[in-house]
N, C-alpha and C positions, 0 to 999 in steps of 0.2 A: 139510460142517462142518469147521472146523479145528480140528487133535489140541492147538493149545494149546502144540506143543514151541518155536513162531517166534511173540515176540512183539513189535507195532509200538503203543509207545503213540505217537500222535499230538497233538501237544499243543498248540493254538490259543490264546495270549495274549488273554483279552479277550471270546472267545467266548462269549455267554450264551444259555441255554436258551431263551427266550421268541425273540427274532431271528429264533432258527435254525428256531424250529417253524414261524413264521408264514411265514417262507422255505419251507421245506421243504413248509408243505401249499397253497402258491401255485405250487408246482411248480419252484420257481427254484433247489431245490439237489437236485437227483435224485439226488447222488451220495453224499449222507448218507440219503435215505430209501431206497438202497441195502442199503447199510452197518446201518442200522435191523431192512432186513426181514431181512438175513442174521444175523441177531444178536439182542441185546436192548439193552432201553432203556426207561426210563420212560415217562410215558406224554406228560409235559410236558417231558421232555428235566430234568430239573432235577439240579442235582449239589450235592454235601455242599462246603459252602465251612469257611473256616477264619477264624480273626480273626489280626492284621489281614489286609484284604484286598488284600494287595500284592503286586507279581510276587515277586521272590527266596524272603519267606514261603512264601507259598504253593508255588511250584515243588519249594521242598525239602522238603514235607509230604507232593508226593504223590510224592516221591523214595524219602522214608522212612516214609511212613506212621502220622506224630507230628505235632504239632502243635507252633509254632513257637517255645513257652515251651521245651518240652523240647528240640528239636532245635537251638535257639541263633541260629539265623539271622531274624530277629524284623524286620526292615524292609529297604530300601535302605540305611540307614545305623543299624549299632548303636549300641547306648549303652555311649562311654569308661567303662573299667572305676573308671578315676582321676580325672575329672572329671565333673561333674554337666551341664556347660553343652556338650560337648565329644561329637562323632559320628565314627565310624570306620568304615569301608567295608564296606561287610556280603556284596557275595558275593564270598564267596569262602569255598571249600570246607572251608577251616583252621576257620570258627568252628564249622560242625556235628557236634553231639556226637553223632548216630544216623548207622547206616549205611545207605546210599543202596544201593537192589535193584540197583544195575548192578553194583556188587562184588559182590555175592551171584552174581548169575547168571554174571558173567566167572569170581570163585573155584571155579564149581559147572561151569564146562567148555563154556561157551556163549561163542561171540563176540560180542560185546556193545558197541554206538558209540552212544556218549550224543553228540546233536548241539544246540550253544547253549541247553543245559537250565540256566534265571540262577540263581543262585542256592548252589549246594550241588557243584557238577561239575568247576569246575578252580580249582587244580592236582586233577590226576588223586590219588585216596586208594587206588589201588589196584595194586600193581606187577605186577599178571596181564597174561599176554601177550597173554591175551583181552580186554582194556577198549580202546579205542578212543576219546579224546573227543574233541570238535574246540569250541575258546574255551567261552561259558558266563558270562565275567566281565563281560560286562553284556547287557540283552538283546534290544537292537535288530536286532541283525543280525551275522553270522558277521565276526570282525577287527576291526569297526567300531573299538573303541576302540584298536587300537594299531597298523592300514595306514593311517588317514584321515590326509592329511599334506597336505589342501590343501581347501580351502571349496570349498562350493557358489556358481555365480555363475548370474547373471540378465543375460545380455547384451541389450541392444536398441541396434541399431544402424538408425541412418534418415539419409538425405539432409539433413533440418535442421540435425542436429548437422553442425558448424566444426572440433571435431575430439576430441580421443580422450581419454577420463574412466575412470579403474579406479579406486571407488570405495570404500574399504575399509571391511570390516563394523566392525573395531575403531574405527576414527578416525573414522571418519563416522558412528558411531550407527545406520549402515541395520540397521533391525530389520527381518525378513521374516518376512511372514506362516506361523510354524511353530510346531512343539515338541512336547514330550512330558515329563513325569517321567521317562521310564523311556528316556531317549537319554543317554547316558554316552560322553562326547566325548572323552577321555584315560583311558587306569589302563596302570598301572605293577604289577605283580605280583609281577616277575620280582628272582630275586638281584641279576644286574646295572642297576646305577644308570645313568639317565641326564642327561642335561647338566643339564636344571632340575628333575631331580626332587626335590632337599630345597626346591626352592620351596613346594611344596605337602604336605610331611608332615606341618606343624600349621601350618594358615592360620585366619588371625581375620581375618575380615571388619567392617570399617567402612562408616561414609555413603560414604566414596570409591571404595572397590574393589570395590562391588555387582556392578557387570558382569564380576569375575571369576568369578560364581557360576555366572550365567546361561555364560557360555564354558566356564569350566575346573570345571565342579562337581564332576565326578566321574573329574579329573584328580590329586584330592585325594584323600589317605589318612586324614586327620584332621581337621576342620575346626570353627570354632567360629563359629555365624551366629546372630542375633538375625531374626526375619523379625514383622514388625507387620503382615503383610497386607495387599489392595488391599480396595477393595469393589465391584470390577465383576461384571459377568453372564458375560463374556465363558468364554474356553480358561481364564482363571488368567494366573499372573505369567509364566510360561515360553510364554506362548501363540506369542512372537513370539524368536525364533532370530535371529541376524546370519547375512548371506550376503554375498557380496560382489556388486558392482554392475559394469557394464562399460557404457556408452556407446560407442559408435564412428559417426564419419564413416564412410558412404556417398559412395564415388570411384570413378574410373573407374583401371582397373589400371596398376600402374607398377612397373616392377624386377623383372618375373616372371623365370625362369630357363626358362620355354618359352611354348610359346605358347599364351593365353589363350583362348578361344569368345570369336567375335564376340559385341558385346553383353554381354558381363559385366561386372560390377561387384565392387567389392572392400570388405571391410571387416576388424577385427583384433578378435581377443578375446585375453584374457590367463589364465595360465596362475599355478602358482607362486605363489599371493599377490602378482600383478602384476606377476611379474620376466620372467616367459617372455609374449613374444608368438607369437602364433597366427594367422598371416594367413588370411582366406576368402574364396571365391569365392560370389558369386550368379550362377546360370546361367539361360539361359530354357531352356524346351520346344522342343517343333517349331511349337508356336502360337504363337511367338514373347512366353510370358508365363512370369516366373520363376515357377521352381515347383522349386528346388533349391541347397540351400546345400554346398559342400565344406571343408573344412577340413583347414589343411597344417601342418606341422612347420615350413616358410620356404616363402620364395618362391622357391627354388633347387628344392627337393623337388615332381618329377612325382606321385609316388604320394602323394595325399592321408591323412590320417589318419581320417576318415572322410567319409559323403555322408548327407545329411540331405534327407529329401524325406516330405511328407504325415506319418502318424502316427506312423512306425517311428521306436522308438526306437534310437539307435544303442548297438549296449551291445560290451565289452571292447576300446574304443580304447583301445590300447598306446601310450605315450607318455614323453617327460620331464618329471618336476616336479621339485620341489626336496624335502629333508627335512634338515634341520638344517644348508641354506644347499650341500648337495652334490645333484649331477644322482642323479634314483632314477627307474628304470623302473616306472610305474605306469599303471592303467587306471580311465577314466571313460566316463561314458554321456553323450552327448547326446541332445537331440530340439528341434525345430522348434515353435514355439509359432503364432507369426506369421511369414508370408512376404506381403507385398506383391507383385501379381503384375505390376507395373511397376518394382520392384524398388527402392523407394522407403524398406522399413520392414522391419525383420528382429528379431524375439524371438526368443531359443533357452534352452535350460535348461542349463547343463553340473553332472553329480554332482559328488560328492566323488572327488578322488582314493586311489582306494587303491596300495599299494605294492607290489608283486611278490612282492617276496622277505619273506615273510611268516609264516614257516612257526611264529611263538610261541607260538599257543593250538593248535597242536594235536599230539596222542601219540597213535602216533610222528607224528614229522615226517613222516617218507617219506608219508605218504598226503597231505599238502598237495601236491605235486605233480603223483602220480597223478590226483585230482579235479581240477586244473584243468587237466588236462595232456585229462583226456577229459569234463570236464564246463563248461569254460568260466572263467575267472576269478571269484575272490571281486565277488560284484556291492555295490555301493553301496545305499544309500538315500537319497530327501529329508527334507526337515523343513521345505520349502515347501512348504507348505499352510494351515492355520490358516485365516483369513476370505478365503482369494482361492478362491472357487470355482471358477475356470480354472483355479489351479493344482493342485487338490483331484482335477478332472476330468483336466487332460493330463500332470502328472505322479506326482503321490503316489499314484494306485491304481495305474495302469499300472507306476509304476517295483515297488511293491510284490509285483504280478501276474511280474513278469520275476524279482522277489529270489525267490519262493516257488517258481516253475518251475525256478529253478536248483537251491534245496535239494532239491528233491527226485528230479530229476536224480543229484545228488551224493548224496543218500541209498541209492537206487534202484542204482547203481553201486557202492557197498560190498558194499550185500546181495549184488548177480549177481557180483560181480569177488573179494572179501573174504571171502564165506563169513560174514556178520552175520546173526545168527540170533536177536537181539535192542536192539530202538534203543527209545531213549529221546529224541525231537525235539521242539523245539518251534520255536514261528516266532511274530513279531511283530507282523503288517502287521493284526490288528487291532486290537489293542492302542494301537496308536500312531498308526492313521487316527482312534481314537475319542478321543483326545489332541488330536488337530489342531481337528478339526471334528463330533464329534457333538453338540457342544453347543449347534450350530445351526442342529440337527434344529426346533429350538425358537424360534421368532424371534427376533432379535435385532436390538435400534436399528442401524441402517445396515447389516444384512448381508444377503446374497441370500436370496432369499424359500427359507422351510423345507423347501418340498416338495423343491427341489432337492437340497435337502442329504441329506430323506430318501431320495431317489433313488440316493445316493454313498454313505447306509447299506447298501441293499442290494448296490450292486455289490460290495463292499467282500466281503459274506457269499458272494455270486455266486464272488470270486475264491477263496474258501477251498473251495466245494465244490466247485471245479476242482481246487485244491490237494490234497485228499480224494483226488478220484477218480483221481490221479494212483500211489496205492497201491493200488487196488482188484482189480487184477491179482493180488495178493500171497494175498487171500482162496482165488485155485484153487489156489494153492502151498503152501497150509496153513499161512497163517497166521494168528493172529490179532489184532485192529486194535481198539486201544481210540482215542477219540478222548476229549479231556478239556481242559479248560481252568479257567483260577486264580482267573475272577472274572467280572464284567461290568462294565460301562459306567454311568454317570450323567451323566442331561441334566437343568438345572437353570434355575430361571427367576429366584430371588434369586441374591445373593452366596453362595460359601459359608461354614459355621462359620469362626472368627476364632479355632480352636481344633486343633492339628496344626499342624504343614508338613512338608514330604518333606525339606526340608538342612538342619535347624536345632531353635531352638529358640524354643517360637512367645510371642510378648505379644501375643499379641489376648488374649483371655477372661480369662488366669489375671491378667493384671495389672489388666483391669477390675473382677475380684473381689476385689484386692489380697493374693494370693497370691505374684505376682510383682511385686517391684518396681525399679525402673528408679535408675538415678544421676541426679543432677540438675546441670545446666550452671549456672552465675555467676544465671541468670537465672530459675531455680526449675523449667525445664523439662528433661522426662526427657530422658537421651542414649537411645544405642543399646545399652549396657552395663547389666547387671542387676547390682544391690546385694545380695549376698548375704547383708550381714548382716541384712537385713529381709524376706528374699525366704523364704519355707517351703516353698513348690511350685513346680516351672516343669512348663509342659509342652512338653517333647521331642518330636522326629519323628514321624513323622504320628497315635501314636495311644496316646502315653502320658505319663502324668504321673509326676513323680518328687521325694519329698518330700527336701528339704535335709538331711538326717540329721547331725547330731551320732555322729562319732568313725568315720564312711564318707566322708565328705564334705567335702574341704580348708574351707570355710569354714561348713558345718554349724551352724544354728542350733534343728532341733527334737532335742528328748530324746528318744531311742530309745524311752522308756515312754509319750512323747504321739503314738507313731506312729499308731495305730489310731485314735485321736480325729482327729487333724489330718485320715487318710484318710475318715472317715466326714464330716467335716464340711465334706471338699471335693466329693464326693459328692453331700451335700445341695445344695450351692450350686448343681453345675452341674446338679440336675434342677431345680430354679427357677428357674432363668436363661433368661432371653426374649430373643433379637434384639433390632436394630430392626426389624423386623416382627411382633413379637407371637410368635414362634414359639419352640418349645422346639427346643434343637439339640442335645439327647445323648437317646438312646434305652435305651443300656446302660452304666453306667461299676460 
């Protein structure tokens, strides 16, 4: 049994009780009914949640052990102290008012590495020499929001194609099948100012500049968005992410700088947001049938940047991209989707570039090196996934499976090298497969049949009790392993409520009840812009409403004394209020 002095909370974005049981007594997660017998646990696995139920909230509840009224960190995006209509960036560590256990245990003589715990964790609150955190400021994946300096691309290259198309996610509108709420594509944190950071310090969004939401949502500090909601079945409005697109002619080789295998063929992917080319080879076998793509830095360069072959994904190609129009050493993953074995037809996947020199979220610096120096570079993730079930199946679990083995590698290597005798981790990749595609566990018009999908459910859980067992070593060393997670998943067969949104502030509901109401164009119809002088309630970010107060509130029009009426009588409405489907969509206001 362990003495309790080394503790690992483990902390699984997304993970819900019911999944993991029916996993675990199907025999498909041995390494939590492990973890189970050597310990304790309910009997249905069920855990104490918190309202709302959102990452950063919740993360920093079970930080601090409060709940997310008192501890101040209350959504993805807080509510402007000074504007009613107006959201501000909610992790980060400056808004919570309770103290997070890893300062307690670092102040109290423990080495202590909080790793991408969203919410409540960096900037570091604690100046012991004992605290240890690495990023935190959003919670996809370690860097994500401040290495990622180049898109993800979809190359397919075929013999039909005449010649050579790099297709940009911004100007061409290609949406790819991805996404998640909780993927935070830019933030700025830091004292020093960057080149377009006052772009985004108070952004108001119009009809025009929608698609900067979807790109730069959470490249914002402040922002003001009106969202009137779709009404599909589907992932949601975010279901579908920009990537960039690459076409290439299939040739026969020209201008090599040595000499080529008989029989190969050549094609170009591009690099940089399209500026850097990447020429590649397709090679055959000894069966004389291609079954191998290479990829070079030029056609001068013998040593390839990496070799792609069957399922292995290629991970920490070291490379040139670009970052604010300068050459930056950075690493990405490939892998092979389709290979033609006449050499005819080539799909590939390339990640996100991240950047080398990287070392911003994490205290001290010096340990960003050390970890990649013996655990491997900062890995990437996708956000192609969504309705493409090949890419659900050969990328986004697997690339997820390779980010998870890395963390904990890089976990695993503090404790045996650094002497961490208490971590606080969490990890994303189920959280954000169930963002992509659990929603069509459920069928859906025109998507691949369910069972499928549920099948990418389990592996999904598969990949975490490998992730699990990956610590379980730690149990003979005396330690002890709590596993926990923020929340669970929802799969749904209507639309959802037309009441919340994650960036904004919402007019579905509150303006059909005439709570909220809208300006009106020449023409008698609403804009995008809410009329504050008639408007008494709006409802904010995903799970609150907020009355217009007179002498709180720049244009204020209820009386502080009709507060509690106006709240009771908004109350009433929205427990009467029916869909269009007949249904009631508030359970608790």
């Amino acid at each position: 049994m362990a003495n309790g002095n080394k503790v690992l909370v483990l902390g699984l974005d997304g993970m819900e009780p019911y999944t993991t049981k029916r996993m675990m007594d199907a025999g498909k997660m041995p390494n939590v009914k492990k973890l189970i017998e050597s310990g304790a646990a309910r009997a249905d696995l069920e855990l104490l949640g918190a309202m709302p139920t959102i990452t950063p909230a919740q993360w920093t509840t079970l930080a601090c052990g409060c709940y997310p009224g008192t501890h101040g960190v209350t959504d993805f995006w807080n509510q402007a102290p000074d504007a009613i209509d107006t959201i501000i960036y909610g992790l980060d560590s400056r808004l919570c008012q309770a103290e997070q256990l890893w300062n307690v245990t670092a102040e109290a003589g423990k080495k202590t590495l909080v790793w991408q715990w969203p919410g409540s964790s960096w900037p570091p609150t604690s100046q012991s020499e004992n605290l240890f955190v690495v990023d935190g400021t959003q919670p996809a994946s370690v860097n994500y929001s401040i290495a990622n300096i180049d898109i993800e691309k979809y190359v397919v290259a075929s013999k039909d194609f005449k010649e050579n198309n790099f297709i940009d996610h911004v100007s061409s509108q290609n949406l790819g099948d991805a996404a998640t709420d909780c993927v935070i594509d830019k933030l700025d944190l830091e004292e020093d100012e960057k080149e377009d950071e006052h772009k985004y310090d108070d952004f108001k969004f119009t009809a025009e500049n929608k698609q900067e939401f979807l790109l730069n949502r959470y490249k914002m500090k402040r922002i003001k968005n009106v969202e009137f909601h779709n009404t599909d079945v589907g992932s949601g409005k975010l279901s579908k992410v920009p990537f960039d697109k690459v076409e290439s002619a299939i040739v026969i080789p020209a201008n090599w700088g040595f000499e080529v295998p008989e029989g190969a063929l050549e094609f170009v992917t591009y690099t940089a947001g399209g500026h850097l080319r990447r020429p590649c080879l397709i090679l055959k076998n000894a069966e004389g049938k291609y079954d191998t793509v290479k990829v070079y830095k030029s056609k001068k360069d013998a040593q390839e940047l990496c070799t792609l072959k069957g399922e292995k994904i290629a991970t920490d190609v070291l490379d040139e991209c670009l970052d604010n129009g300068k050459k930056t050493m950075a690493t990405r993953w490939y892998k092979l989707l389709e290979l033609a074995e006449d050499g005819s037809k080539v799909r590939m996947w390339m990640s996100t570039a991240f950047k080398v020199d990287c070392d911003d979220r994490w205290s001290p610096k010096s340990i960003y090196k050390d970890v990649i120096a013996n655990c491997g570079y900062v890995p990437p993730f996708t956000q192609m996934g969504g309705t493409s079930l090949e890419f659900a199946q050969k990328i986004l679990t697997p690339s997820w499976r390779e980010n998870a083995l890395w963390q904990s590698r890089a976990i695993n290597y503090m404790i045996a090298e650094k002497g961490i005798e208490v971590v606080f981790c969490h990890h994303h990749f189920i959280d954000h497969s169930a963002h992509q595609f659990w929603n069509y566990a459920l069928q859906k018009p025109n998507a691949e049949p369910e069972a499928e999908w549920q099948k990418q459910i389990d592996k999904t859980y598969e990949v975490a009790d490998e992730y699990i067992g990956t610590f379980l070593h730690l149990l003979d060393e005396g330690w002890t392993i709590i596993v926990t997670s923020d929340h669970g998943e929802q799969i749904h067969d209507k639309p959802p409520a037309r009441l919340g949104t994650g960036g904004g502030l919402s007019a579905g509901i509150m303006r059909e009840l005439g709570w909220t109401v809208m300006k009106k164009d020449e023409n008698g119809n609403d804009t995008t812009e809410v009329d504050f002088s008639k408007t008494k309630a709006v409802a904010i970010r995903t799970s609150y409403i907020w009355i217009n107060l007179k002498g709180r509130d720049e244009f204020g029009i209820v009386d502080p004394r009709d507060k509690y009426a106006v709240e009771e009588q908004i109350i009433d409405d929205l427990y009467r209020y029916r869909d269009q489907n007949g249904d009631r969509i508030i359970a608790m206001a």
